[in-house]
C-alpha positions as CSV (number, residue, x, y, z in Angstrom):
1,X,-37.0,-35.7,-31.6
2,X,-36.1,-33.8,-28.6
3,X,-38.9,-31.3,-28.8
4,X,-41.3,-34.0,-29.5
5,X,-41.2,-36.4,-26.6
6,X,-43.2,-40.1,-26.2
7,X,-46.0,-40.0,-23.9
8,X,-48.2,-41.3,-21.4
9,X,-51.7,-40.5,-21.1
10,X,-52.8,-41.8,-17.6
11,X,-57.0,-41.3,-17.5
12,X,-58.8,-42.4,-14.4
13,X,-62.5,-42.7,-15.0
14,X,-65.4,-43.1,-12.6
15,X,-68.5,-45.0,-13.7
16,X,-72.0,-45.0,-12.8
17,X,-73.6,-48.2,-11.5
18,X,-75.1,-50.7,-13.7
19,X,-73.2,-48.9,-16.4
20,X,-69.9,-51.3,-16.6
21,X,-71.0,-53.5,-19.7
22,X,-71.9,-50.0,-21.6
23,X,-68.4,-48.6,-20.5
24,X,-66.2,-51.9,-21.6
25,X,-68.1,-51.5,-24.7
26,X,-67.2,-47.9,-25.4
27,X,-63.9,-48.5,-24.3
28,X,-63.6,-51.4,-26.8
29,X,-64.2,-48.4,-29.7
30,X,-61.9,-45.5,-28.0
31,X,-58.7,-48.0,-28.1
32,X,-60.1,-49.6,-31.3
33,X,-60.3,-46.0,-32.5
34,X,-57.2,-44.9,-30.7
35,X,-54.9,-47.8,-32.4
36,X,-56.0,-45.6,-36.1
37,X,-54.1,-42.7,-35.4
38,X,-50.5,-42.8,-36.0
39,X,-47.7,-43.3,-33.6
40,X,-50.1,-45.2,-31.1
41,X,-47.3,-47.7,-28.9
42,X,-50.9,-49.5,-27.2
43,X,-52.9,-48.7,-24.6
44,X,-53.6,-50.9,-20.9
45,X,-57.1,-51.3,-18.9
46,X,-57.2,-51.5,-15.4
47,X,-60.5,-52.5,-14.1
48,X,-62.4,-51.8,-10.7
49,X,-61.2,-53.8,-7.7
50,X,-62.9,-54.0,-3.8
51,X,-60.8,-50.8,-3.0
52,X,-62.1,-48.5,-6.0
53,X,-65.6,-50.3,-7.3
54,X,-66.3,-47.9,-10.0
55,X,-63.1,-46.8,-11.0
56,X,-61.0,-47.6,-14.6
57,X,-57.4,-46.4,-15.0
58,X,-56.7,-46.4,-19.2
59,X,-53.0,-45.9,-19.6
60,X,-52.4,-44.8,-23.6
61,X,-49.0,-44.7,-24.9
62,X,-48.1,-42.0,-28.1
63,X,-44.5,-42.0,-29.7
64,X,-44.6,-38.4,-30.0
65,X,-46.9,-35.6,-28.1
66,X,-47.8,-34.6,-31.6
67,X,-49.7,-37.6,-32.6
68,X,-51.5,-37.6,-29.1
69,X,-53.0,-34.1,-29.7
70,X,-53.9,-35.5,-33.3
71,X,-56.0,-38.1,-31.4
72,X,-57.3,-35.7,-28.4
73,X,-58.2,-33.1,-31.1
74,X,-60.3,-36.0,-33.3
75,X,-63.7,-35.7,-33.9
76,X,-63.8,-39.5,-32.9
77,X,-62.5,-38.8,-29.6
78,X,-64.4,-35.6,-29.0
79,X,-67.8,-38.1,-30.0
80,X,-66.9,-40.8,-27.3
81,X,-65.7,-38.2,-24.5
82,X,-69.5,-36.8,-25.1
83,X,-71.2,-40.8,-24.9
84,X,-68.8,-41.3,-22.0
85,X,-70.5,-38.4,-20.1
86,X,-73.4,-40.4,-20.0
87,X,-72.1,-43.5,-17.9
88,X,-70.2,-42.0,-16.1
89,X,-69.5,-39.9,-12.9
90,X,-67.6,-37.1,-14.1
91,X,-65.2,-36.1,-16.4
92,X,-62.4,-38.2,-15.3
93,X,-59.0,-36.8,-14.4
94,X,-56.4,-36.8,-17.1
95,X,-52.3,-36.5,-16.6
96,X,-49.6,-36.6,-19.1
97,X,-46.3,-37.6,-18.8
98,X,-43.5,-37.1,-21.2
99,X,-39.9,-38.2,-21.4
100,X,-37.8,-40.1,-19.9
101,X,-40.3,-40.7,-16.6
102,X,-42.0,-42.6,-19.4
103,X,-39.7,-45.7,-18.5
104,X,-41.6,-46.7,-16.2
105,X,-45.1,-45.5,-16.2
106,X,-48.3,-45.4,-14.5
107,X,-47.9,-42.4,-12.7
108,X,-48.1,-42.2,-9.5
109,X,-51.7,-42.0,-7.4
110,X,-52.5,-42.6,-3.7
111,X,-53.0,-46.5,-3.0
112,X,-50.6,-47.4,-6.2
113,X,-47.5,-48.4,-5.6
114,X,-44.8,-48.3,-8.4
115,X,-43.1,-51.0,-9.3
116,X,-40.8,-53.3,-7.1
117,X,-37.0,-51.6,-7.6
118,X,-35.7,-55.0,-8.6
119,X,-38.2,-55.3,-11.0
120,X,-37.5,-52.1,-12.8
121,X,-33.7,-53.0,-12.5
122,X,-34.5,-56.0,-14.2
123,X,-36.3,-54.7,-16.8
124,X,-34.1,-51.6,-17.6
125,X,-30.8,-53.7,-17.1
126,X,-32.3,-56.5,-19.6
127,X,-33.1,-53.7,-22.0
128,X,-29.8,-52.0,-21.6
129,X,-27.9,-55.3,-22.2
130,X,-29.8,-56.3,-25.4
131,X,-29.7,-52.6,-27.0
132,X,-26.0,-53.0,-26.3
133,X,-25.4,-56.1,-27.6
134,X,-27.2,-55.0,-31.1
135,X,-24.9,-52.1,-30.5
136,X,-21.9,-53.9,-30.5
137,X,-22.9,-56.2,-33.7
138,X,-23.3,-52.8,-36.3
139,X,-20.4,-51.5,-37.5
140,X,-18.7,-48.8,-35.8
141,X,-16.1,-47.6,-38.3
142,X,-18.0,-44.2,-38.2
143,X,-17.1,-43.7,-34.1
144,X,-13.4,-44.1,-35.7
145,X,-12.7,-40.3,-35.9
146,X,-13.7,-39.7,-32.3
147,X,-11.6,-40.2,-29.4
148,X,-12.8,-43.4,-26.5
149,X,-14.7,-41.1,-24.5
150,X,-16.5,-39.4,-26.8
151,X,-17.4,-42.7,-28.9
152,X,-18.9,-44.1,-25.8
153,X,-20.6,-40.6,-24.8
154,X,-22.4,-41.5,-28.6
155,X,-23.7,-45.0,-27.9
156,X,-24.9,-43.6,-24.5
157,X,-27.2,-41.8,-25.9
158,X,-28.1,-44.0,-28.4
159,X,-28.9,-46.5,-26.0
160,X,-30.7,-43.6,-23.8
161,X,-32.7,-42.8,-27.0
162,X,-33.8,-46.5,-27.7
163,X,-34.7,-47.1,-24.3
164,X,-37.0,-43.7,-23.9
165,X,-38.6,-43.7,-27.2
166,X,-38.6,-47.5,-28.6
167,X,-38.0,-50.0,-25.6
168,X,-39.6,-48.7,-22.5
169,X,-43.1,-47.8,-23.2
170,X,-43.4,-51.1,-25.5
171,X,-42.0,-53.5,-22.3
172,X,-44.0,-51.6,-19.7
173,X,-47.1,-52.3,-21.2
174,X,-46.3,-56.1,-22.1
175,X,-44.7,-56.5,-18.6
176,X,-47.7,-54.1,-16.6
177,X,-49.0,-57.6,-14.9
178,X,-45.9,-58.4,-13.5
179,X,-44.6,-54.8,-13.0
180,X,-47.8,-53.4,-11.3
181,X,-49.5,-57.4,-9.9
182,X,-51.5,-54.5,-8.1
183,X,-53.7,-53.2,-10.4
């Protein structure tokens, strides 16, 4: 669904002091919450360190852009954005990110480095290879009519497709310790 990309929702949120116990617990209920809606892909919490005390980046993963305005649009959400404003410093900054920059996401911000390039080689060339060898175990009698080039331009973008909308946002999140060791 071309027109209807996966996405990234990267929310950095400032707290108020004293207030951290009150925040993890309404953060507990948002991702709690969040995980209802349909087409969630999981959601990752990165708590305050010595350079930004106060400060939680929540990275949320949708499979399409139309089920993350489902969730932003909620009555739920809208209810916990209005308790948030209470314990915290401001309204938080939010960025979205759609297609295939999704691959490897937490979008950039100053004092976050992206991930090591061997690392995202790894991971991308690991996916590649096992999307490929699944690949190469279905049949492929239906590529039959097409000429070489054309069969391979097909499981390209198969394999393109896999890795943008299935593969990537679910191993970025599972890997995010070792991808990102500094958050």
């Amino acid at each position: 669904m071309i027109s209807d990309p996966p996405v990234t929702v990267d929310v950095v949120q400032s707290i108020r002091p004293g207030k951290d116990r009150e925040f993890e617990t309404l953060l507990e209920k948002i991702i709690g919450t969040a995980s209802t809606f349909e087409g969630y892909l999981g959601s990752s919490v990165f708590r305050p360190n010595e350079q930004n005390p106060s400060e939680y980046r929540i990275i949320f993963k949708f499979d399409h852009l139309e089920n993350l305005k489902r969730w932003e649009n909620s009555s739920a959400r809208q209810r916990f954005l209005s308790e948030a404003r209470e314990i915290t410093t401001n309204n938080g900054t939010f960025s979205i990110v759609t297609g295939l920059e999704t691959w490897f996401t937490l979008p950039a911000k100053p004092g976050i480095k992206p991930p090591a390039r061997y690392k995202m080689v790894v991971v991308s060339g690991v996916a590649i290879f096992v999307i490929n060898r699944g690949l190469a175990l279905l049949p492929t009698a239906w590529l039959a009519p097409f000429p070489p080039l054309v069969q391979l331009l097909i499981l390209v973008f198969i394999t393109t497709a896999l890795m943008t909308y299935v593969v990537m946002p679910r191993l970025t999140k599972l890997l995010a310790g070792w991808l990102y060791p500094q958050l």
